[in-house]
N, C-alpha and C positions, 0 to 999 in steps of 0.2 A: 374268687367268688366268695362271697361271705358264709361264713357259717354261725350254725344256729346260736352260738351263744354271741356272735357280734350282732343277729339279729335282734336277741332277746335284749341285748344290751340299750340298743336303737330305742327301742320301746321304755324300756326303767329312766335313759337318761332324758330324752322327751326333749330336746332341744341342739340343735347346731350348726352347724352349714354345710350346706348342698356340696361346695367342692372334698368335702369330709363326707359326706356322707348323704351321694349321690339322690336324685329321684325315686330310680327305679327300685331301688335298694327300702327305699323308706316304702313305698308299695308294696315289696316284696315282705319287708318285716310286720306291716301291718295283718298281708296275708293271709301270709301263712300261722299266723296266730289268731285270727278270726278274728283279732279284735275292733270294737267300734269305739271311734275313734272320729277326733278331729283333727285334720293334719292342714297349717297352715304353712303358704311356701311365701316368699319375698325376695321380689331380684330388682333391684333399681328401685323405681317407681311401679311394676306389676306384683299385684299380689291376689293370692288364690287361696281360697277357704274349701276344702274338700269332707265330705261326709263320708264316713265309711260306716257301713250296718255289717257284723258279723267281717271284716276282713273286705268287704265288697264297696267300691265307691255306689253313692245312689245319688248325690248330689254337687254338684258343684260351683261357687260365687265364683268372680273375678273380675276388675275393676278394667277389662277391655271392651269397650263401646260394640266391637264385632260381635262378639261372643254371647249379647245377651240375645234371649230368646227372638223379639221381635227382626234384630238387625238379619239373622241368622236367614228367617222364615223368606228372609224380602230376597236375601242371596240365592235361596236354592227355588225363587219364583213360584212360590208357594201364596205367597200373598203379595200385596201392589204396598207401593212408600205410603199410598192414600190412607188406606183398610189398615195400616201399622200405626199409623197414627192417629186415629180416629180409634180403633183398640186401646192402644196406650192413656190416650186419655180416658175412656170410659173405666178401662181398672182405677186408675186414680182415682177420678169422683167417687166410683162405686164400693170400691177397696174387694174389688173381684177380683181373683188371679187372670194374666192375660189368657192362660189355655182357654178358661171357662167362657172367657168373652168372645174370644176368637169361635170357637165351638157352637155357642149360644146364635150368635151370628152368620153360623154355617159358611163362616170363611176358610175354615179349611174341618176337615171329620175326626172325629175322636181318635181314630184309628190312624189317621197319617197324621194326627198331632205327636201321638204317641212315639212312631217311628222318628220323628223330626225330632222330639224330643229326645230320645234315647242318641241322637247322630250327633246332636249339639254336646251333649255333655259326654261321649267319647273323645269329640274334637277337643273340649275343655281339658278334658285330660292329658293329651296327648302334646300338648304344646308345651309344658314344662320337663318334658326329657331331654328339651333343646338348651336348658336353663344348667350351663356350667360352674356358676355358683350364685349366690344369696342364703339364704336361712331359711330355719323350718321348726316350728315348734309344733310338737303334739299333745293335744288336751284329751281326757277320756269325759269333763264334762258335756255328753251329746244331747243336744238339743232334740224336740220330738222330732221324729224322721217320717215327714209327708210324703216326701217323693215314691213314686209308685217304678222309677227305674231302678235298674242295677247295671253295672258292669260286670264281668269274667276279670279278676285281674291277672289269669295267666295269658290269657288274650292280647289284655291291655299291654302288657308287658312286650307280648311279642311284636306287636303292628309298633308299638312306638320305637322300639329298638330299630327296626325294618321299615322302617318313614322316618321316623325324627332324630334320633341319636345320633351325637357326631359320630363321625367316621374314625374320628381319632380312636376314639373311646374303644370300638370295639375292635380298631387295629391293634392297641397296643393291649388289649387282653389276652390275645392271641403271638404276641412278638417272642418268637425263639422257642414255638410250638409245631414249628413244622413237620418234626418229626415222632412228634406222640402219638397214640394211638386215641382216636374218638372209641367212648365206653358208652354206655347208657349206665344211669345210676340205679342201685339197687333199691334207695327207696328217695327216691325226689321228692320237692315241695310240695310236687302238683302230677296230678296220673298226665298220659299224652291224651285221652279223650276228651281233656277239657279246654283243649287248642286245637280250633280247624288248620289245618297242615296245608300249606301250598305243597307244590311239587317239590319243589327245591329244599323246602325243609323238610318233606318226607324221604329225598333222597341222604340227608344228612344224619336221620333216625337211623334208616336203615345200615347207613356207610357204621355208625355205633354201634349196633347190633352185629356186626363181623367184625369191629376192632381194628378196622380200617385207620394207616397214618391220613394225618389233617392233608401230609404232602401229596400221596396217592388220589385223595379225595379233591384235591385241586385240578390235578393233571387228568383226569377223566370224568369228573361230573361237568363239565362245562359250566360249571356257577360260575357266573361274574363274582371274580377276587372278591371285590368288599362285600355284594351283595353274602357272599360264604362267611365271611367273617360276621357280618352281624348273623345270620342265622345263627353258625356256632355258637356266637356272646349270648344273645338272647337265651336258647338251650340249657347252655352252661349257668346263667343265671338263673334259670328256675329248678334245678339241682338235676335235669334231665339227662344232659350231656356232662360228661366229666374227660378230661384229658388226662392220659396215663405214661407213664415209660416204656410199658411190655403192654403185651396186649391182654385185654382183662373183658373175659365174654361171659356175663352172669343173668340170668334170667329177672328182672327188675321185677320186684313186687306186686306193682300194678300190673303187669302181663300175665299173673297167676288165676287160676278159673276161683273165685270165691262164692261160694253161694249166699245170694241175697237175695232172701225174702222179697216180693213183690210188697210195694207199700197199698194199707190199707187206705180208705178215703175218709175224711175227719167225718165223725158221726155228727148227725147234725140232734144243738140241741132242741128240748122239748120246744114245741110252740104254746103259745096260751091262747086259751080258751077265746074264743069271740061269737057272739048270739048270731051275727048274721053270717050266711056261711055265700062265699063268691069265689070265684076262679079268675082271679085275673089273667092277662094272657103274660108270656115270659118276654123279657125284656130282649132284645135284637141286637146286633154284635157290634153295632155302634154306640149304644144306649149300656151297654158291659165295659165298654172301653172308656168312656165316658165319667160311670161310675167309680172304675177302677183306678183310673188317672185321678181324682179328687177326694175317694173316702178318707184317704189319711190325714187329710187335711182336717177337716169336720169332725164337730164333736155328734154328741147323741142326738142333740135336738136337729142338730143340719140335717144330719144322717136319715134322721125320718123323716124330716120334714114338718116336725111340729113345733108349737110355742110353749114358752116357759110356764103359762098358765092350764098348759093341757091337762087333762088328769091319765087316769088309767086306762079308757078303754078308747082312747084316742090312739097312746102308747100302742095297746094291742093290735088294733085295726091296723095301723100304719105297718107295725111286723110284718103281720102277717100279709100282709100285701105284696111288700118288697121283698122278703124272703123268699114269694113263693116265685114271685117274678125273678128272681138272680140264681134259685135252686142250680146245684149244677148239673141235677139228672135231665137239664131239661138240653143241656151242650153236649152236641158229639166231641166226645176226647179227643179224635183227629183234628178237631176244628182249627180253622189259623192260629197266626198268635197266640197260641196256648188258651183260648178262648173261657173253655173251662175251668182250667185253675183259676184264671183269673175272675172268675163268675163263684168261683165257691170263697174266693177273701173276700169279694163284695157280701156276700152273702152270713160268710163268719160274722163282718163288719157290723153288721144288723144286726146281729144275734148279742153283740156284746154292747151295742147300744142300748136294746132291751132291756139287757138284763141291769145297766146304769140307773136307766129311767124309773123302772118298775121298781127300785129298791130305792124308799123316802129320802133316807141319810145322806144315800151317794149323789140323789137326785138334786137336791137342797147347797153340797158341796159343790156341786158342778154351776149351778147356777152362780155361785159365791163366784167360781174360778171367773166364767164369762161376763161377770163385772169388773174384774181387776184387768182383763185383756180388753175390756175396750177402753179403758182408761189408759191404759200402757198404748192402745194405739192409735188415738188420739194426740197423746203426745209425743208423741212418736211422728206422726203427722207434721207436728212443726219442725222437725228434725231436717235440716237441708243434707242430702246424700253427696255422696263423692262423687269427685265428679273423676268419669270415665274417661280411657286412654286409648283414643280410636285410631288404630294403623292405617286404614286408608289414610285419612289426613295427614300423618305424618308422610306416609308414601308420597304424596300430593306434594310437598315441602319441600322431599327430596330430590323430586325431578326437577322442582323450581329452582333448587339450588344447582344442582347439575348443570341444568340448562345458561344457569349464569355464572359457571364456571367456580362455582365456590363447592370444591371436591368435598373438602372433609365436614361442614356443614352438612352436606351431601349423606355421606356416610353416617354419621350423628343419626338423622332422622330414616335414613334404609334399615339400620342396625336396628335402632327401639321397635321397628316395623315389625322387623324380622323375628325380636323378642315375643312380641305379642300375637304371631301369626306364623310360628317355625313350619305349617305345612303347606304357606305360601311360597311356592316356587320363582314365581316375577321379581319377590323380595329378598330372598336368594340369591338371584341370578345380579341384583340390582349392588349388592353388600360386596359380591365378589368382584365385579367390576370394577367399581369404585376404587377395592381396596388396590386392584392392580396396575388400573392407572394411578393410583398414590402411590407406589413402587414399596407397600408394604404388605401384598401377595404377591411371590413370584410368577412365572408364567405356568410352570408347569402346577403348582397348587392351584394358584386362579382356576384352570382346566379342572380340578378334581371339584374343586367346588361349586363348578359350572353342569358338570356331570349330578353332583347331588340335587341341585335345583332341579336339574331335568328327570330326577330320581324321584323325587316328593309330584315334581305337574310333570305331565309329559309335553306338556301343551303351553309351557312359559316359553312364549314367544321369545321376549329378549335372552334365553339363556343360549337358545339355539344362535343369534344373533352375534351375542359376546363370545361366543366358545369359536365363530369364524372368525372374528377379527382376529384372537389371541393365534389362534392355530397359524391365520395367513404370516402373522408375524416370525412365530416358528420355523416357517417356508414351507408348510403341511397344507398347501393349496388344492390339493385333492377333497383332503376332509376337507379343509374350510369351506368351497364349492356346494357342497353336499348340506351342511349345516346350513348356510345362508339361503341355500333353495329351499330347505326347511322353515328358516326364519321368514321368508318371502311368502311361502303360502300362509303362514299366519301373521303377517303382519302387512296384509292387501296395504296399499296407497301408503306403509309409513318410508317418509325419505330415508331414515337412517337403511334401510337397507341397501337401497340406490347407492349411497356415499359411502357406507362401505365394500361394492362392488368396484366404485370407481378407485376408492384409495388406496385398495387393498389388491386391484386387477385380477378381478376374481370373475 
């Protein structure tokens, strides 16, 4: 596991490559150092630009056709291909972000744009743990940070070790540990409160907390072998878990009672003065999510809603409007979504509007700035974009080549799939195949790799499919049976399962 000065190092040197100096590892150093940061990664032809504020991902590009917002929305049936393209064009002409248009259109609520959003750019994250090597360079010049998401990157850490990470990785983390004792660290990266705990990982905290060997904790937790191993990895990689010689039982830091002040709620500042006096009513929890998803984008004048010619008590009136409307005495703290908090940054957001506008010099500067962006975006406008790397297609390619018996073709276009979509299980199930009938996966690997596919979807039809054929090969026609009635409910009217019952006499 790395320590702090290889982390700190990661950071000073600012550039390398991923099989030196893995994903998770560059998350974990960004961190646990808080710092913000741009981490750019490169593998092949896929490349990913990640934003980090204070140690925390909030944004992330990446040149995969799935991955951007609209394809994402059509995938989880959230919106029609129609309504996506008919959006997409209207931000183009308008130069409106797609949330705002999609929202404005009441194609999908502020509130489940938000959730989709924060789901999309988890998944963006999470596909580069798959990524064994390319490059990665880190800039700390950060661009202004609009995005209203964040990540947990002890979270992140954890799901993608336990979804994405080869098997390898975390087997051979753990090779010729069988008999040490699991510790919990004295003072870890990160407390355990800031990872929600499955079962199986709370049963591995606990197994460190009595200094249990890894081998005892095999032979009677019932964890699925690999499934233990990445728990442990993961653990281990966030300085939680550590393995020992003897057994070593110390009460970790974060376990200790510390007393912390209850935080107080940011005072809010003074209002200005306004001759008419009105009570607007308070904005409603679609209309908070709404704001909240967009204020960082917007400068002063957006923010209120006035023109460049306003004067002062244009300025005011508007304040006071929307302040009184976002208050956040006006949100039960219990409310969803953190409802609240997020009604008092909206709210902040107004307050430091005003105080821009209201003040000649700043006011006059800002004007200045939003001439030189719309010139920049303009030409920017004629700028032709990259063009994007979309895995169904290739997926589509592969079967086509398969189908015409051109394997490694095949493999080519499964594999890049599988690059750009590691928590596609179909694409998985499709790489491992391939490679087996190439005769460069063995059988019994083929099978682990078949197992992972069905690890990441549990519902990849063909993994269930190939993992009979390989098995009836074997002469394990018990499993194989089992599997293919498997692959048969979900794969109604397809013939390969027919023709693998008949050749396999199953």
């Amino acid at each position: 596991m790395p320590a702090p000065e290889r982390l700190a190092a990661i950071l000073r040197d600012r550039s390398g490559q991923l099989n030196d100096t893995p994903y998770p590892v560059l998350l974990l150093a960004l961190a646990q150092s808080e710092k913000s940061a741009v981490l750019e990664i490169r593998r092949n032809q896929l490349e990913k630009r990640i934003i980090f504020d204070a140690g925390s991902p909030v944004d992330c590009w990446s040149n995969i056709a799935t991955e951007t917002l609209l394809r994402f929305l059509v995938a989880q049936n959230k919106i029609t291909e129609a309504d996506s393209q008919t959006a997409l064009n209207l931000s183009t002409a308008q130069g409106i972000p797609l949330g705002e248009v999609l929202t404005e259109r009441k194609l999908i609520s502020p509130t489940e744009l938000y959730r989709m959003l924060q789901q999309n750019l988890g998944r963006k994250l999470l596909e580069p743990f798959s990524w064994t090597s390319g490059t990665y360079d880190i800039s700390y010049d950060v661009p202004p940070i609009n995005s209203a998401l964040r990540v947990r990157t002890p979270q992140l850490l954890v799901t993608g070790i336990m979804k994405v990470e080869a098997q390898e990785t975390c087997d051979e983390a753990l090779a010729g540990a069988e008999k040490k004792h699991l510790s919990l660290a004295a003072q870890p990266f990160f407390a355990l409160d800031e990872i929600r705990l499955t079962k199986d990982q709370q049963t591995i905290v606990d197994a460190a907390r009595k200094a249990e060997t890894l081998d005892d904790v095999r032979n009677k937790s019932g964890i699925d072998a690999d499934d233990l191993n990445r728990i442990v990895y993961a653990l281990m990689l966030l300085g939680i878990v550590s393995l020992t010689d003897e057994p070593f039982i110390e009460v970790p830091t974060f376990f200790e009672d510390i007393d912390i002040p209850a935080a107080q709620p940011a005072a809010a500042p003074p209002q200005p003065a306004v001759a008419a006096a009105f009570a607007p009513a308070g904005a409603n929890a679609e209309e908070v999510m709404a704001a909240y998803l967009s204020f960082r984008r917007k400068d002063p004048f957006e923010l209120l809603g006035v023109e460049e010619t306003d004067g002062p008590l244009v300025f005011n009136r508007k304040f006071v409007e929307q302040s009184d409307r976002f208050h956040p005495s006006r949100f039960d703290e219990k409310a969803a979504d953190g409802l609240r908090d997020k009604a008092q940054e909206v709210f902040l957001a107004y307050a430091r509007a005003y105080a821009e506008l209201a003040h000649p010099d700043r006011r006059a500067a800002l004007i200045k700035r939003r001439e030189k962006l719309r010139e920049e975006a303009a030409a920017a406008a004629q700028r032709t974009t990259a063009a994007l790397i979309d895995p169904e297609a290739l997926y589509a390619t592969g079967r086509n080549m398969m189908a015409a018996g051109r394997l490694r073709e095949a493999l080519s276009s499964f594999e890049m799939a599988m690059e750009c979509e590691a928590q596609n299980g179909t694409y998985a199930a499709e790489v491992a195949w391939v490679r087996y009938q190439l005769d460069v996966t063995p059988p019994l690997a083929a099978l682990k790799l078949l197992k992972n596919a069905l690890r990441i979807d549990p519902n990849a039809a063909v993994a269930y499919l190939y993992t009979a054929c390989i098995q009836a090969v074997l002469g394990q026609k018990m499993e194989a049976s089992a599997y293919l009635d498997r692959a048969g409910k979900l794969l109604k009217g397809d013939p390969r399962v027919a023709e693998a019952k008949k050749k396999y006499r199953l």
